[in-house]
N, C-alpha and C positions, 0 to 999 in steps of 0.2 A: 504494500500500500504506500510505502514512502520513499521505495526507490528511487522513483521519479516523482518533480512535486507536480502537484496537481494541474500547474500553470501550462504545463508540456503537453497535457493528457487530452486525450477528446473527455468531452463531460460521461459519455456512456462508461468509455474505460474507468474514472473519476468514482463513479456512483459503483458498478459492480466492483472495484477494489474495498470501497467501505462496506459493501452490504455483504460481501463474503468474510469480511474480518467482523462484520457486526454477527452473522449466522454462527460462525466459532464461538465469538464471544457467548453469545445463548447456550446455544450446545454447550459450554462449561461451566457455566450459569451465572459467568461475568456480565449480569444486565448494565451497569453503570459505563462498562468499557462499549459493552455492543452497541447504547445510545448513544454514543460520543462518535462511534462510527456512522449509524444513522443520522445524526446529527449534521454532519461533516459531509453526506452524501446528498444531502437536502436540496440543497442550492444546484445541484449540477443536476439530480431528477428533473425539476420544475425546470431546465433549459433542454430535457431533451424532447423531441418532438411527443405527444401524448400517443399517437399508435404504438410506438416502441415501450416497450417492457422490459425493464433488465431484471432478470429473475432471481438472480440474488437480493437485489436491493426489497424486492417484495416478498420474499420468504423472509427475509427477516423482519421485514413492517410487520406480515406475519407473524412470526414468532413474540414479536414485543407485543404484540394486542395478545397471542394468546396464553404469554406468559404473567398478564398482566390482568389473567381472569377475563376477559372478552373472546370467546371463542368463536362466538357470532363474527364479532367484528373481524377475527383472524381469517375468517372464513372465508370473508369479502376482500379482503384484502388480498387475497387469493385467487377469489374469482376473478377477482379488476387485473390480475395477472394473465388468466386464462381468458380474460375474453378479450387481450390484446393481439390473441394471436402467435407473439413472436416467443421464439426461446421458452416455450412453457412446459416442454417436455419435463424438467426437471422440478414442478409444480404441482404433478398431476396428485402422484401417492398422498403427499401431505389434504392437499383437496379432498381426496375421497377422505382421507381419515377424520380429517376437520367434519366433514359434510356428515358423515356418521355419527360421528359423535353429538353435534347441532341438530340431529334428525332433520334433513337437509336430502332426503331423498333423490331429490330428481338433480341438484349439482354432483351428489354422488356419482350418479349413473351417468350423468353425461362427461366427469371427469373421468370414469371406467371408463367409458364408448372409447374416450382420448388415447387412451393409453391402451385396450385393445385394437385401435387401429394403429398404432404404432409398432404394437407387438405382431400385426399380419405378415406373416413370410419371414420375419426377424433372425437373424441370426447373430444380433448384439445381445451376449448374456445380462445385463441389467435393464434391456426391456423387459426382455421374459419375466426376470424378477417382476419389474412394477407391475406388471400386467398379472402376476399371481398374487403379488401380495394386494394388489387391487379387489383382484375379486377376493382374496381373502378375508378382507377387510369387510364389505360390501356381504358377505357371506355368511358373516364372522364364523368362518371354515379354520379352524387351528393349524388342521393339515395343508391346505394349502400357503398359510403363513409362515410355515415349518418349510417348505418345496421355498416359497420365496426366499428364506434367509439362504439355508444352500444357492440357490442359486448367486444371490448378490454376493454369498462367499466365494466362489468360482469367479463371481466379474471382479473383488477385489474393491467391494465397495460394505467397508466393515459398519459403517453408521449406517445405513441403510439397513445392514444385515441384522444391526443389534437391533433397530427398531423394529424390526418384521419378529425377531423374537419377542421382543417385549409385547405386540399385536397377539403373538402367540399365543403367549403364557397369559395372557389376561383371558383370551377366549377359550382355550382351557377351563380355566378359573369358572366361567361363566356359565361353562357343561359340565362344572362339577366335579372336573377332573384334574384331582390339586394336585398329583406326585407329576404330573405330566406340566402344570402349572409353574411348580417350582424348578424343575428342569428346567423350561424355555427362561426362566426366570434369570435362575442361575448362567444359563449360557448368553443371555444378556448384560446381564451386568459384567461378566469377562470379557466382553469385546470391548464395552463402553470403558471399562478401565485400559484396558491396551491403548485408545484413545487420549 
């Protein structure tokens, strides 16, 4: 983010440097650091053209509404990413989960549709992923949550993978099925420490 100063940078580069140091920042549950990235990303969103979306900077808008008790709002914040169009691929999963969780139906399914059309013909292992743990999510299938993290573990995408366990082990949890529960539980919290 500070290699170069900001003055050098196109505003899009500008903005997805802060919004991927502000997503770290969440993800380690450094809120104070990640809004200072938000913060510092602000001024360069509002000059880029409103069709463009940079998907970092709105996963972490994201993540601040919905670490901040607004999950609704996170939700939206999310959508206003997908429904720009660009770069969303990397939006979808959190979307369906968000949209689940909000009971949010029909964003669910059409953030699924997204990422099963992605997934047609694919032979990129962390589509496959989103597109299983999608519908796992969407399911709340354990199994296919379990298939998702394998897979993301194959593509080398271990925060994905521990989230797809953590997906897991809750839906477990919710069929009552705790020893399989604490498993995925436990196999998440070892990757999120590797992290």
């Amino acid at each position: 983010v500070d290699a170069l100063s900001a003055d050098v940078k196109d505003p899009i580069v500008t903005c997805c440097d802060h919004g991927i140091a502000a997503v770290i920042h969440f993800h380690r549950g450094d809120g104070a650091a990640a809004r200072r990235h938000l913060a510092a990303a602000a001024p360069y969103a509002a000059r880029i053209e409103h069709r463009v979306m940079v998907w970092p900077y709105a996963l972490a808008l994201s993540l601040d509404l919905e670490q901040s008790g607004a999950p609704g709002k996170a939700l939206a914040a999310l959508a206003a990413g997908l429904a720009s169009g660009a770069e969303v691929e990397e939006l979808l999963v959190d979307a369906v989960r968000l949209a689940v969780e909000t009971d949010n139906p029909e964003l669910a399914s059409t953030a699924a549709a997204a990422v099963e059309a992605l997934m047609n013909g694919t032979e990129i292992p962390h589509r496959r992923a989103a597109g299983l743990c999608c519908r796992g999510l969407l399911e709340r299938d354990p199994a296919l949550l379990m298939r998702a993290a394998e897979e993301y573990r194959d593509a080398g995408r271990p925060l994905d993978r521990a989230q797809a366990l953590e997906a897991a082990a809750v839906a477990f949890a919710i069929g009552g099925d705790a020893s399989s529960a604490q498993v995925g539980y436990t196999a998440a919290v070892d990757v999120y420490l590797t992290l």
